[in-house]
Backbone as JSON Lines, residues from 0, in Angstrom:
{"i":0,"aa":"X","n":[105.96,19.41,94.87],"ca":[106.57,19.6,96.19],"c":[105.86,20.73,96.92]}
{"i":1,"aa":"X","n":[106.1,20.86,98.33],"ca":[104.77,21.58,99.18],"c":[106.1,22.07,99.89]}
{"i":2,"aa":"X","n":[105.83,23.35,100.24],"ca":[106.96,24.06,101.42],"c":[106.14,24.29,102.57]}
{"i":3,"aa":"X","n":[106.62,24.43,103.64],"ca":[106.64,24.52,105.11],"c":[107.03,25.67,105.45]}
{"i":4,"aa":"X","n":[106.58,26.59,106.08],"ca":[107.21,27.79,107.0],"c":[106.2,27.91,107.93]}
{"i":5,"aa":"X","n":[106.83,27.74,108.68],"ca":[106.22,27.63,110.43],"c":[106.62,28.73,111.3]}
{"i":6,"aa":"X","n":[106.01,29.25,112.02],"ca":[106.65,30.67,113.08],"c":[105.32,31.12,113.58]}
{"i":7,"aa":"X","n":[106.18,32.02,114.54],"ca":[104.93,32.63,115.68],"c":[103.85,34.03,114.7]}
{"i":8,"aa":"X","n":[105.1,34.38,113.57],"ca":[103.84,35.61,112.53],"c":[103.5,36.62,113.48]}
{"i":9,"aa":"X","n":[104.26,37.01,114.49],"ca":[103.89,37.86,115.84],"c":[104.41,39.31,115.51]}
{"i":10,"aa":"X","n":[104.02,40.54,114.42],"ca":[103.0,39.93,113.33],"c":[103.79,39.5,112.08]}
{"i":11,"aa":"X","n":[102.97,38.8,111.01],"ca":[103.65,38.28,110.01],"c":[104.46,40.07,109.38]}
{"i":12,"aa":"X","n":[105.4,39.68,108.51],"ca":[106.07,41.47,107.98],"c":[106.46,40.27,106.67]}
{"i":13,"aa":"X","n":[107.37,41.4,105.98],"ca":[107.71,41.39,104.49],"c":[109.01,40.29,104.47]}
{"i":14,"aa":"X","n":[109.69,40.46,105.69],"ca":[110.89,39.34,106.1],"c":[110.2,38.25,105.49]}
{"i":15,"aa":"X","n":[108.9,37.55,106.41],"ca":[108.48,36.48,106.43],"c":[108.24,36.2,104.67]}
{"i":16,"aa":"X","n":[106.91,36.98,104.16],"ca":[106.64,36.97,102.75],"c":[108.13,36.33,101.77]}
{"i":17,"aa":"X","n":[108.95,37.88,101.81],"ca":[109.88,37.41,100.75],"c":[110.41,36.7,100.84]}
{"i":18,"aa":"X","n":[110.83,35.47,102.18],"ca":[111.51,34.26,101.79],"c":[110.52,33.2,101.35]}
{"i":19,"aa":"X","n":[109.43,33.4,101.99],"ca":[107.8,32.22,101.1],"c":[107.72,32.75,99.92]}
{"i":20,"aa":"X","n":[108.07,33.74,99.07],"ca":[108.01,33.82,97.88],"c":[109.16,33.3,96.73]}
{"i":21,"aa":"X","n":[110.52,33.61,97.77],"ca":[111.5,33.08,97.27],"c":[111.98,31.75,97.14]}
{"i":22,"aa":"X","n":[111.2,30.98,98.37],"ca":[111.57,29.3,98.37],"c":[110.63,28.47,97.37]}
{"i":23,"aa":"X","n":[110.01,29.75,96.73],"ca":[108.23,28.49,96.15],"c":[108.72,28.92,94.73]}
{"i":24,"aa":"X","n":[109.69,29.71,94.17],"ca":[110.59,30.11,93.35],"c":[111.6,29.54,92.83]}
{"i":25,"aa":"X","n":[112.68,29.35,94.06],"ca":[114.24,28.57,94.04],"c":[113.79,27.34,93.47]}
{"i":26,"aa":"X","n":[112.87,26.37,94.62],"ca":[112.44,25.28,94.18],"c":[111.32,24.6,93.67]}
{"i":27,"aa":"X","n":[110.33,25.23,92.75],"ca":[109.3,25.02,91.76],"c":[108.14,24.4,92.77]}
{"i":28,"aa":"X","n":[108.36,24.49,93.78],"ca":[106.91,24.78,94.69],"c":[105.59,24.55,94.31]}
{"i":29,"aa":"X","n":[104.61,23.6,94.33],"ca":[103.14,23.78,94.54],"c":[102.8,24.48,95.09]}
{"i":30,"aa":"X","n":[102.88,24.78,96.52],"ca":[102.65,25.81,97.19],"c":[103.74,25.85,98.8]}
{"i":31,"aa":"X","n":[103.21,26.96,99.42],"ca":[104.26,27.35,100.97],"c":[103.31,27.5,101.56]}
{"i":32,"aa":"X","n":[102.92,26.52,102.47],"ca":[102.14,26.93,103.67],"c":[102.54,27.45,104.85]}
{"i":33,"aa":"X","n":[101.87,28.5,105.51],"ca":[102.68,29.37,106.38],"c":[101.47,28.97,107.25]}
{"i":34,"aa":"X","n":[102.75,28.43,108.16],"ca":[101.85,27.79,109.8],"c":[102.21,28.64,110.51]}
{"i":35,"aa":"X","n":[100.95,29.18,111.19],"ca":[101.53,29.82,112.51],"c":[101.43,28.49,113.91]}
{"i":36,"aa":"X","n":[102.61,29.03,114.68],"ca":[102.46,28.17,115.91],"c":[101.7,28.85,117.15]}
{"i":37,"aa":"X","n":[100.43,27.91,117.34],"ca":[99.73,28.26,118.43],"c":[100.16,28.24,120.11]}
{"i":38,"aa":"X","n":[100.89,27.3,119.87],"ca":[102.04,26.86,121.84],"c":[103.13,27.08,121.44]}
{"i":39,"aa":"X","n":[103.76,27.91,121.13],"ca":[105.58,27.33,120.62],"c":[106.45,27.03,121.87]}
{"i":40,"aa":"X","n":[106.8,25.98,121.66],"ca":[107.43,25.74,122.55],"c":[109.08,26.05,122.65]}
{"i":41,"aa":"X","n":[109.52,26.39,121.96],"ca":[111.18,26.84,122.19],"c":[111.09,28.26,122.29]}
{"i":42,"aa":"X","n":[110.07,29.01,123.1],"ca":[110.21,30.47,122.48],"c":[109.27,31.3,123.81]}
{"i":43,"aa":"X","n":[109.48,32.22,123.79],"ca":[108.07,33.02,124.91],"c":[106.9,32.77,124.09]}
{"i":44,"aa":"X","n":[105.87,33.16,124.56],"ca":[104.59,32.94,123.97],"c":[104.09,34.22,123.7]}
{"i":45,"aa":"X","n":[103.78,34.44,122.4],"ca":[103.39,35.19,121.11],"c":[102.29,36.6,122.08]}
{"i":46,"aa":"X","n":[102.63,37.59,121.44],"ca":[102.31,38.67,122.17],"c":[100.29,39.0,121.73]}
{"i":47,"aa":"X","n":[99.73,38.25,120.67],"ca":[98.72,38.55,119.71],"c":[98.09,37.12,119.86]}
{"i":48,"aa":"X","n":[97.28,36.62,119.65],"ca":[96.57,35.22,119.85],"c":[96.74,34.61,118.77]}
{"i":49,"aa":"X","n":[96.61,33.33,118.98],"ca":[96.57,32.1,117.59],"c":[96.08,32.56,116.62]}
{"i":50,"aa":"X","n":[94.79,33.38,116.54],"ca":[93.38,33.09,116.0],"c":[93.77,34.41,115.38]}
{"i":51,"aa":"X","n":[94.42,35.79,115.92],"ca":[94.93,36.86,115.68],"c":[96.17,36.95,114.22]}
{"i":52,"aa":"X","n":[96.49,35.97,114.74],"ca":[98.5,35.75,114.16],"c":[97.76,35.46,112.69]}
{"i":53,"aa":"X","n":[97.0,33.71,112.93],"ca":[96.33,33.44,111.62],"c":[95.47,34.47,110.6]}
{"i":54,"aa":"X","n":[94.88,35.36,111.19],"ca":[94.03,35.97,110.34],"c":[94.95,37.36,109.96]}
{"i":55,"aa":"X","n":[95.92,37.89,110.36],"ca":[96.83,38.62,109.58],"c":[97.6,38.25,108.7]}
{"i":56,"aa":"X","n":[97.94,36.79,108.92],"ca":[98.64,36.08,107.87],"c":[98.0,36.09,106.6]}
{"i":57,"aa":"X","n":[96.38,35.2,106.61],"ca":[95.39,35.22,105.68],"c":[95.57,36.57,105.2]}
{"i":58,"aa":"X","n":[95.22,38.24,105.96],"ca":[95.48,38.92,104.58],"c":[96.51,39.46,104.43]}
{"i":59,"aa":"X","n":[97.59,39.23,104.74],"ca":[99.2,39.28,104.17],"c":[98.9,38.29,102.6]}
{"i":60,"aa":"X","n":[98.73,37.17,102.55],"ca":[98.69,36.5,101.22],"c":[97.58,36.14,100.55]}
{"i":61,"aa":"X","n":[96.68,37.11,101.26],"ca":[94.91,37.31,99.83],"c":[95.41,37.07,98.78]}
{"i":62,"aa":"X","n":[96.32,38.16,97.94],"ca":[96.63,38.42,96.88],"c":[97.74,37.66,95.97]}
{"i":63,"aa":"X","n":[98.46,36.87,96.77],"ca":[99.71,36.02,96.3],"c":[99.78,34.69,96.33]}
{"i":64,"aa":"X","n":[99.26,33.93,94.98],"ca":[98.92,32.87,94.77],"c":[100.2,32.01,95.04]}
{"i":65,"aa":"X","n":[99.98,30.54,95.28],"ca":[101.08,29.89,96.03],"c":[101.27,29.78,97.54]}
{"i":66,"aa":"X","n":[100.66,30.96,98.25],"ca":[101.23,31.19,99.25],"c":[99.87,30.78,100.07]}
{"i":67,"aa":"X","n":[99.55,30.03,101.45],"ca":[98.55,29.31,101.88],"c":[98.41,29.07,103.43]}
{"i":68,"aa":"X","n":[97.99,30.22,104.1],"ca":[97.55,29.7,105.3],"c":[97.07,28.54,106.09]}
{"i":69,"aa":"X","n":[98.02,27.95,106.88],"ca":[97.55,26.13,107.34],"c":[97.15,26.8,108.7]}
{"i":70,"aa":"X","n":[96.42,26.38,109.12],"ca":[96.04,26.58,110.64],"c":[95.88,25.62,112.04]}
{"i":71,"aa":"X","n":[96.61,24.38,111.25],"ca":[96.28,22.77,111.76],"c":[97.05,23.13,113.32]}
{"i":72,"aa":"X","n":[97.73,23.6,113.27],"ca":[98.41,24.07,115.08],"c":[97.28,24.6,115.25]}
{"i":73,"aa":"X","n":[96.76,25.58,115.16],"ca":[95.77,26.33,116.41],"c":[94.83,25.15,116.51]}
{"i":74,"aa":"X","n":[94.34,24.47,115.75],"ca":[93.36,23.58,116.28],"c":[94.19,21.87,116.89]}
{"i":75,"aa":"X","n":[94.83,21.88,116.94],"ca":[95.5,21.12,118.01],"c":[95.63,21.48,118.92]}
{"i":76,"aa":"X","n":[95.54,20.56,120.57],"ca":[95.59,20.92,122.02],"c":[97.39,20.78,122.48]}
{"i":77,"aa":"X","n":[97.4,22.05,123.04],"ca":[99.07,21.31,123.55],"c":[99.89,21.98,122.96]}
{"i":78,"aa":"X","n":[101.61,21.58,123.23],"ca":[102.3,22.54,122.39],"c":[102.3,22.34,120.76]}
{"i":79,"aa":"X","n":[102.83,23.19,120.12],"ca":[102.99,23.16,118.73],"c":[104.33,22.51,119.08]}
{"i":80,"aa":"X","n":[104.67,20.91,118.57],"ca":[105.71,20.32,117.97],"c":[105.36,20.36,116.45]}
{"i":81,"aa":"X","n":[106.8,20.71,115.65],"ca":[106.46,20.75,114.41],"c":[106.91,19.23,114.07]}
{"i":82,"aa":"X","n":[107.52,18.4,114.57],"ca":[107.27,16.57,114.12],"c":[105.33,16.77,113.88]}
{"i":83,"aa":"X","n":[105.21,17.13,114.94],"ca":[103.12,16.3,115.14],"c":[102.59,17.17,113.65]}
{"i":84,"aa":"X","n":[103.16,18.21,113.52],"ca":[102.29,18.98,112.74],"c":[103.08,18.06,110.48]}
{"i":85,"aa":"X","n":[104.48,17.74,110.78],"ca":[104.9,17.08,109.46],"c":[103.86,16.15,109.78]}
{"i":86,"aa":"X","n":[103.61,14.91,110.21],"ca":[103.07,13.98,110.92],"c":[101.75,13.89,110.09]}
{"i":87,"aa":"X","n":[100.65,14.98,110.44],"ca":[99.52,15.34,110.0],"c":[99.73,15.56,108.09]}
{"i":88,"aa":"X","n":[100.34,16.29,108.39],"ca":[100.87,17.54,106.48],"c":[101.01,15.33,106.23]}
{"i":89,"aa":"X","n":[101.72,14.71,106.36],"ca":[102.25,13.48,105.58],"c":[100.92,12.87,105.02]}
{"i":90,"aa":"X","n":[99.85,12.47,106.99],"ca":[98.64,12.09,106.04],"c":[97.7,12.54,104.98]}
{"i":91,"aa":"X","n":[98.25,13.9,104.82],"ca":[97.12,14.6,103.97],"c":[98.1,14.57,102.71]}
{"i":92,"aa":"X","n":[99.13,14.53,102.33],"ca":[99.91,14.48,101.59],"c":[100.71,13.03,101.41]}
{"i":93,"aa":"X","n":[100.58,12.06,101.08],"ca":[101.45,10.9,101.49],"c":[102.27,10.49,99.91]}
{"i":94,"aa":"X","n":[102.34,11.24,98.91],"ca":[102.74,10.98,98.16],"c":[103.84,12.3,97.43]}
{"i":95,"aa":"X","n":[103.5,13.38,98.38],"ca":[104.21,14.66,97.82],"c":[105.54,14.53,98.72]}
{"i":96,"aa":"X","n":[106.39,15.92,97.87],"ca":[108.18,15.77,98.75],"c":[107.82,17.03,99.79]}
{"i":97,"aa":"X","n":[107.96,17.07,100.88],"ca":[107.45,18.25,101.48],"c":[108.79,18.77,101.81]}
{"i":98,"aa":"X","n":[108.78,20.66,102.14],"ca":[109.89,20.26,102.22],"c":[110.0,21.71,103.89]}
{"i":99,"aa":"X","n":[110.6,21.24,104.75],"ca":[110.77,22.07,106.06],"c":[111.29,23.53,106.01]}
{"i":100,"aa":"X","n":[111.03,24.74,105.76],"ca":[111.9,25.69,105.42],"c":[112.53,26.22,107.46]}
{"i":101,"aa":"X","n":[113.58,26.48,107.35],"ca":[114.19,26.62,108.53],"c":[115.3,27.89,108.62]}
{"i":102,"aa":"X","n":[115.48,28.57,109.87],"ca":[116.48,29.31,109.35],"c":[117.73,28.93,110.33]}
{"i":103,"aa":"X","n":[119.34,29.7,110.32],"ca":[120.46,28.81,110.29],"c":[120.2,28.89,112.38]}
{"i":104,"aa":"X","n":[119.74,29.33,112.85],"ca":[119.37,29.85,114.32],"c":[118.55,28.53,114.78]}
{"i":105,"aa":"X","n":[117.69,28.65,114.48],"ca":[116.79,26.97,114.75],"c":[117.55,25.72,114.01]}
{"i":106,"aa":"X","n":[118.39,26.01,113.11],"ca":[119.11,24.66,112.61],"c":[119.94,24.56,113.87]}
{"i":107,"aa":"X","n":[120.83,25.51,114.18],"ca":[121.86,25.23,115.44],"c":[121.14,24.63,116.34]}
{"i":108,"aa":"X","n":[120.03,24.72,116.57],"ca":[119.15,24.23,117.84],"c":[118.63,23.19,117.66]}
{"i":109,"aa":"X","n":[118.33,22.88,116.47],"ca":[117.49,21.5,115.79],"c":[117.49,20.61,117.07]}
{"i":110,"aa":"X","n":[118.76,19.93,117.42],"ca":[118.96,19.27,118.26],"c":[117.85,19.23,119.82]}
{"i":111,"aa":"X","n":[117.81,20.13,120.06],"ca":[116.8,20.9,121.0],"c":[115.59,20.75,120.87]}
{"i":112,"aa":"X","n":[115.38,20.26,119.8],"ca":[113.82,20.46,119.23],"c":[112.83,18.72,119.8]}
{"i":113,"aa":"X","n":[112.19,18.71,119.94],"ca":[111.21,17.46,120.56],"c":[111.12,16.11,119.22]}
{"i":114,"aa":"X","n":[111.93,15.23,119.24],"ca":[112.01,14.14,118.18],"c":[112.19,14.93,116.83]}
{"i":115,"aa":"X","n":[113.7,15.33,117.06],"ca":[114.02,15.97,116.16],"c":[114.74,14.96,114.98]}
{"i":116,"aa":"X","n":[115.04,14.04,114.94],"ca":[115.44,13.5,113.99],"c":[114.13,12.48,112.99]}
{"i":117,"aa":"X","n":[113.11,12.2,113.7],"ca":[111.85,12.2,113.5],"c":[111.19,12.89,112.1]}
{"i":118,"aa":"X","n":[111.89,14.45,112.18],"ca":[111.35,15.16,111.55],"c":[111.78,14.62,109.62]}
{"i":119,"aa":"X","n":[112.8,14.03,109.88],"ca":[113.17,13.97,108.12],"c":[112.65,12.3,108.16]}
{"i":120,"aa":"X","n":[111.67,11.42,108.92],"ca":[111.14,11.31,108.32],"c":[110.32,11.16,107.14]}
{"i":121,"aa":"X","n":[109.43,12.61,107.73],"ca":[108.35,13.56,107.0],"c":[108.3,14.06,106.27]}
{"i":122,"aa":"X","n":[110.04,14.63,105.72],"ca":[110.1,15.97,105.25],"c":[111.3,15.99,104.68]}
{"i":123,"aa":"X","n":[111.98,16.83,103.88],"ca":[113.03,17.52,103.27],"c":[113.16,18.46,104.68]}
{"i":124,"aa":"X","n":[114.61,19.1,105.14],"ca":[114.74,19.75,106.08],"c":[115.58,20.8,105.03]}
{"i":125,"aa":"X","n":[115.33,22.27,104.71],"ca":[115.66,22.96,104.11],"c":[115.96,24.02,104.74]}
{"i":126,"aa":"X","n":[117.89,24.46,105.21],"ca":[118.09,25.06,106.16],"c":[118.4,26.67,104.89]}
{"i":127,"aa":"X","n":[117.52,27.82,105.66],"ca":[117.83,29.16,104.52],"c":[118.65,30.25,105.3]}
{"i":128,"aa":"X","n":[119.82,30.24,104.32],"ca":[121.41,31.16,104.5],"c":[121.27,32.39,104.47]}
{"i":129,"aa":"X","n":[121.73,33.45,104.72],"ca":[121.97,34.46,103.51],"c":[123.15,34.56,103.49]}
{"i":130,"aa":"X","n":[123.24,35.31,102.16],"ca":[124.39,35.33,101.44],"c":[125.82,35.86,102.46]}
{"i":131,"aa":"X","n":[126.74,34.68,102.16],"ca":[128.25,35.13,102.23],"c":[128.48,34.47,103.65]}
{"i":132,"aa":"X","n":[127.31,33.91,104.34],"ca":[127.14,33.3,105.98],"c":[127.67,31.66,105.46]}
{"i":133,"aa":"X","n":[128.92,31.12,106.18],"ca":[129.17,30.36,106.34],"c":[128.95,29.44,107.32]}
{"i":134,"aa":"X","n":[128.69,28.03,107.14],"ca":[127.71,27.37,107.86],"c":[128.8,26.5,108.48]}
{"i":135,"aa":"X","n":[128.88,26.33,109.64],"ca":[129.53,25.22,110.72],"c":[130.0,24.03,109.94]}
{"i":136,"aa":"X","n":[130.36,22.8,109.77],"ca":[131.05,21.56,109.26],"c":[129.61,20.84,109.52]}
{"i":137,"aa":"X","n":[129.26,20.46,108.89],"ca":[128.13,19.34,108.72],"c":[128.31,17.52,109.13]}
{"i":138,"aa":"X","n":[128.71,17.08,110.1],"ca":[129.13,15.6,110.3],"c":[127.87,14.87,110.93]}
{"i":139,"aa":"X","n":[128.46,13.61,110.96],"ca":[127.14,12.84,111.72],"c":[125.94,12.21,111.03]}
{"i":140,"aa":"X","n":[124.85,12.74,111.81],"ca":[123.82,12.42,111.66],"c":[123.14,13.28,109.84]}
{"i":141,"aa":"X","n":[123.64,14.28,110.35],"ca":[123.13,15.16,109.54],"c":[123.94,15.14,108.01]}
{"i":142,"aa":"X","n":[125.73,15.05,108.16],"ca":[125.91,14.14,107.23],"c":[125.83,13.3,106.28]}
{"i":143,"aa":"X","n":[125.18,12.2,106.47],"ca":[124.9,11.07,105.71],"c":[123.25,11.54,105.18]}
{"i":144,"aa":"X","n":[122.57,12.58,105.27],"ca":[121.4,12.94,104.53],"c":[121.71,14.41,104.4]}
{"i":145,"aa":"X","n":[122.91,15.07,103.81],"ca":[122.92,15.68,102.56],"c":[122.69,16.23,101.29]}
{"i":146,"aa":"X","n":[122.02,16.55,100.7],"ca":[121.71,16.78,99.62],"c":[122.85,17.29,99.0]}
{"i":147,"aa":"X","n":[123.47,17.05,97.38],"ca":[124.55,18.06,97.2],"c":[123.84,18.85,96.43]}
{"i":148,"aa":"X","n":[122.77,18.48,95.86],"ca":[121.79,19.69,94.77],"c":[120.26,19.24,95.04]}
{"i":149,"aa":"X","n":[119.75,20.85,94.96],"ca":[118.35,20.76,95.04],"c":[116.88,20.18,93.95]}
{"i":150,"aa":"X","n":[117.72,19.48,93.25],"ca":[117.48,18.21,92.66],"c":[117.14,17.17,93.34]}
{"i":151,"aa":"X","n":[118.04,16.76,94.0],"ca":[117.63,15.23,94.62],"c":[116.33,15.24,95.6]}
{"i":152,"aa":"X","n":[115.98,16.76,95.9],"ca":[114.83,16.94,96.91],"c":[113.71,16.28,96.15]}
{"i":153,"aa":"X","n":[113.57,16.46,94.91],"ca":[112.27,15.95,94.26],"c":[112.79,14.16,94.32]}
{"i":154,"aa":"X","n":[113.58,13.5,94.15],"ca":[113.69,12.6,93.99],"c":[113.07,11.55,95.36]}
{"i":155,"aa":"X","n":[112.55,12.08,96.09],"ca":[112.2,11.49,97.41],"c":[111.23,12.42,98.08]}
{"i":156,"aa":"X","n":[110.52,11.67,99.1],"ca":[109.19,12.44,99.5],"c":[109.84,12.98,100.87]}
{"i":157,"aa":"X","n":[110.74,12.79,101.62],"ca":[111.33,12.68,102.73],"c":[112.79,12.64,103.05]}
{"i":158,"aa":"X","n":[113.11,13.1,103.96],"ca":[114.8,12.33,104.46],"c":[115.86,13.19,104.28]}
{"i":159,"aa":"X","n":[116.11,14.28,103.32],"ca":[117.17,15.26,102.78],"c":[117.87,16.17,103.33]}
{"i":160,"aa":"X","n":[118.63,16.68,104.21],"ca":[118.96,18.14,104.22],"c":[119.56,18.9,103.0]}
{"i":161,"aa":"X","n":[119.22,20.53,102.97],"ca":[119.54,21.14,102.55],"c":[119.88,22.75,102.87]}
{"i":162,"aa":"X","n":[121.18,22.96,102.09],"ca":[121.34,24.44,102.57],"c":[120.92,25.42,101.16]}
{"i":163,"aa":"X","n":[120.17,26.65,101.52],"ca":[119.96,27.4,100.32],"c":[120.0,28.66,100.72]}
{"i":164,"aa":"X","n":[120.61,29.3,99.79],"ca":[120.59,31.17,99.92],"c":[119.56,31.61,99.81]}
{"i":165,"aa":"X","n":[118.66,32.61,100.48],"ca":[117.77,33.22,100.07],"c":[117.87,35.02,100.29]}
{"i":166,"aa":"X","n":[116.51,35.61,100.07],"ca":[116.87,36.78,100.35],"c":[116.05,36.73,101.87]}
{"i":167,"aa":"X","n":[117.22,37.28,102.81],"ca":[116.43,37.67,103.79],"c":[116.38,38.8,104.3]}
{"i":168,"aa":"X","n":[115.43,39.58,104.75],"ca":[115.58,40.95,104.82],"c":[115.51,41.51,106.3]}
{"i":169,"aa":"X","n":[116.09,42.12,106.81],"ca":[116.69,42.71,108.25],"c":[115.76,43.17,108.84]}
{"i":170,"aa":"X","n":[114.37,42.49,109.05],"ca":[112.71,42.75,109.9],"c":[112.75,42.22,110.77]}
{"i":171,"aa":"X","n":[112.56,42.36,112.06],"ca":[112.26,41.59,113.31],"c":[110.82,42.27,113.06]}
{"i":172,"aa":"X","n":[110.33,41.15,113.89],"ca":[108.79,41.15,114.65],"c":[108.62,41.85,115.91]}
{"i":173,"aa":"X","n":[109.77,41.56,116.42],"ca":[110.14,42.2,118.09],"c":[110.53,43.77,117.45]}
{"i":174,"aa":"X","n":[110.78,44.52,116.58],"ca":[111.27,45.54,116.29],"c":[109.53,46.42,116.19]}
{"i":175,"aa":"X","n":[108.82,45.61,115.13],"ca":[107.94,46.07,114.63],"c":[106.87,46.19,116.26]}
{"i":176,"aa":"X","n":[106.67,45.25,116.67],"ca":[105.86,45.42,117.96],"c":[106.36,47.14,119.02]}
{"i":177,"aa":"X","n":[107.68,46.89,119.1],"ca":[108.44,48.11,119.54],"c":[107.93,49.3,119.32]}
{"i":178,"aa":"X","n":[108.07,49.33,117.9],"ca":[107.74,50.37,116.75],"c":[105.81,51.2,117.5]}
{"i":179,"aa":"X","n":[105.43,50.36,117.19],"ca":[104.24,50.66,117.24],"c":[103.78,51.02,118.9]}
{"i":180,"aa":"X","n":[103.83,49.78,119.92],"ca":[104.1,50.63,121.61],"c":[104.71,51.73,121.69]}
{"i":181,"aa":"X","n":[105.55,52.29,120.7],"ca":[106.11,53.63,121.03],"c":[105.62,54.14,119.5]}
{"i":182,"aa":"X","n":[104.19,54.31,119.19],"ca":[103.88,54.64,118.48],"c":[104.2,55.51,117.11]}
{"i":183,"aa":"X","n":[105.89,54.57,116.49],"ca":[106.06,55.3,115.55],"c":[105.25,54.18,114.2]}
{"i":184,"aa":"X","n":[105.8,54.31,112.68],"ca":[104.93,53.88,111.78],"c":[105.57,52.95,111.42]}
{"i":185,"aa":"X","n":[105.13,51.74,111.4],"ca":[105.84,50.78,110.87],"c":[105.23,50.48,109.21]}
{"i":186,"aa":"X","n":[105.46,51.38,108.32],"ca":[104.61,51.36,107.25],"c":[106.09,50.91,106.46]}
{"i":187,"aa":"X","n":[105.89,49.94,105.03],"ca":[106.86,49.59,104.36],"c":[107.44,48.28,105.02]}
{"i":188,"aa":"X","n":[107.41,47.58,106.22],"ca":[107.7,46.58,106.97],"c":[106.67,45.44,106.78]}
{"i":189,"aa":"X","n":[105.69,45.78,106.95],"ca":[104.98,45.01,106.8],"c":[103.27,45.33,106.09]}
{"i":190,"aa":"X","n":[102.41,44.54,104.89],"ca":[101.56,44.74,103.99],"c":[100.39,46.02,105.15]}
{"i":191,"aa":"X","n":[100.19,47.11,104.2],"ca":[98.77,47.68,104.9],"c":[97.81,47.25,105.49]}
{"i":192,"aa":"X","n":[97.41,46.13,104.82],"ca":[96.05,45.63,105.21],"c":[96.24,44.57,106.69]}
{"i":193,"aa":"X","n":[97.76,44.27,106.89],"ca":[98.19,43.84,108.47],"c":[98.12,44.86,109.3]}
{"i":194,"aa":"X","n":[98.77,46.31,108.94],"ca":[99.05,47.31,109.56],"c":[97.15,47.33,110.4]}
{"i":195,"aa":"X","n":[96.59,47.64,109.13],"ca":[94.9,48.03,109.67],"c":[94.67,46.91,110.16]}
{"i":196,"aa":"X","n":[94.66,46.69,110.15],"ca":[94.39,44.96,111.4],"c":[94.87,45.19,112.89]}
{"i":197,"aa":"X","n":[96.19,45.56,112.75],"ca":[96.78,45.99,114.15],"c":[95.94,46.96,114.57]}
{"i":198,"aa":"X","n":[95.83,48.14,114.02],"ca":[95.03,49.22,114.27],"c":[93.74,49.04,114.62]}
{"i":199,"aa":"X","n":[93.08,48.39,113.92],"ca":[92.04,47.91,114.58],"c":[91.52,47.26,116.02]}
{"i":200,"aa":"X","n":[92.54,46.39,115.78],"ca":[92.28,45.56,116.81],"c":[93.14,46.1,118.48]}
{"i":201,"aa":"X","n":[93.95,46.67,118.11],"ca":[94.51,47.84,118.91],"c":[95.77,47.08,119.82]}
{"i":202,"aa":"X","n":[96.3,46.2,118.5],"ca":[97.66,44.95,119.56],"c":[98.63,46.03,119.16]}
{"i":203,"aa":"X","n":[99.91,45.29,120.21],"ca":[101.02,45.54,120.27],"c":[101.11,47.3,120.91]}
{"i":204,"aa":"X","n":[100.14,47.61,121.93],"ca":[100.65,48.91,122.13],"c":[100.61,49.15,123.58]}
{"i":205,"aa":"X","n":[101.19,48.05,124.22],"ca":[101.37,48.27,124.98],"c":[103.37,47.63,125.2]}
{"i":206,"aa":"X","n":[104.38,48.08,125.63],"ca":[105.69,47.81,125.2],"c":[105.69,46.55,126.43]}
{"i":207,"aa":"X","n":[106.47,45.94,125.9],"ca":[106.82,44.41,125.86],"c":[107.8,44.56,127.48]}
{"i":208,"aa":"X","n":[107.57,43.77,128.3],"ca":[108.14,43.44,129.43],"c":[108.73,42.52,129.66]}
């Protein structure tokens, strides 16, 4: 089975990491590819470039096997729909269970999303909790593809929802950008070798409008 985590990485921090470490964990994972989105379309547009986002990601997970930079959005024209991008992951994969990692904010919105029912298809839709957060009544559509254990995800390449606890840790991206335009240290938030990247390249210092 192959995990999915998709986001803007604007910049990637330790939030992002420890739940790609924890979902390729929970559920015995081949690997978590961490897509950044080049157009996102449900969202403002990313303060750092495609090409920027991707290559901090790359060395956020040099060192942490499992974990795998996809870059198939930036080289697509147009917005990042994540249907087009399962779509692609299927042909290159047509025999693996893939599985969508999501959090409970974009699940509320799912609906919102561009051929959103499309998406399970493609994919396992794997919505991540944290602990003690109780989730709305589940009816409908979403309903009748259930999972009651994260078992049955392997049993199929496609089609599932699921809810799972993970650890998530209290990092915004919008905090960390903050941080740094008002030049305090965002050290411990997110890996060094991102930090020197920022520094280098001299993003995020100008404060957000």
């Amino acid at each position: 089975m192959i995990g999915i985590l998709g986001g803007t990485f604007d910049p990637v921090h330790y939030g992002h990491l420890r739940v790609a470490l924890d979902v390729k964990e929970i559920f015995g994972l081949t690997e978590v590819r961490l897509i950044p989105s080049a157009i996102p379309p449900h969202r403002e547009q990313p303060a750092a470039s495609a090409l920027m986002r991707s290559e901090m990601l790359a060395l956020a997970v040099k060192n942490q096997p499992g974990l795998r930079v996809d870059a198939r959005e930036l080289d697509r024209p147009g917005a990042s729909y994540m249907v087009d991008t399962l779509y692609s992951l299927r042909q290159d994969f047509p025999a693996q269970a893939l599985l969508l990692f999501i959090g409970t904010d974009a699940f509320n919105h799912l609906t919102d999303w561009y051929r959103w029912r499309d998406l399970f298809d493609y994919a396992h839709l794997v919505v991540m909790t944290r602990p003690g957060i109780t989730m709305q009544k589940i009816d409908g559509f979403f309903n009748g593809r259930l999972a009651r254990n994260k078992q049955e995800l392997a049993q199929a390449i496609a089609g599932k929802l699921f809810f799972q606890t993970v650890t998530q840790l209290d990092i915004s991206a919008t905090a960390i950008r903050r941080m740094i335009a008002e030049k305090q240290n965002p050290g411990f938030l997110l890996p060094d070798a991102v930090i020197a990247y920022i520094k280098q390249n001299k993003l995020y210092e100008t404060e957000e409008t």
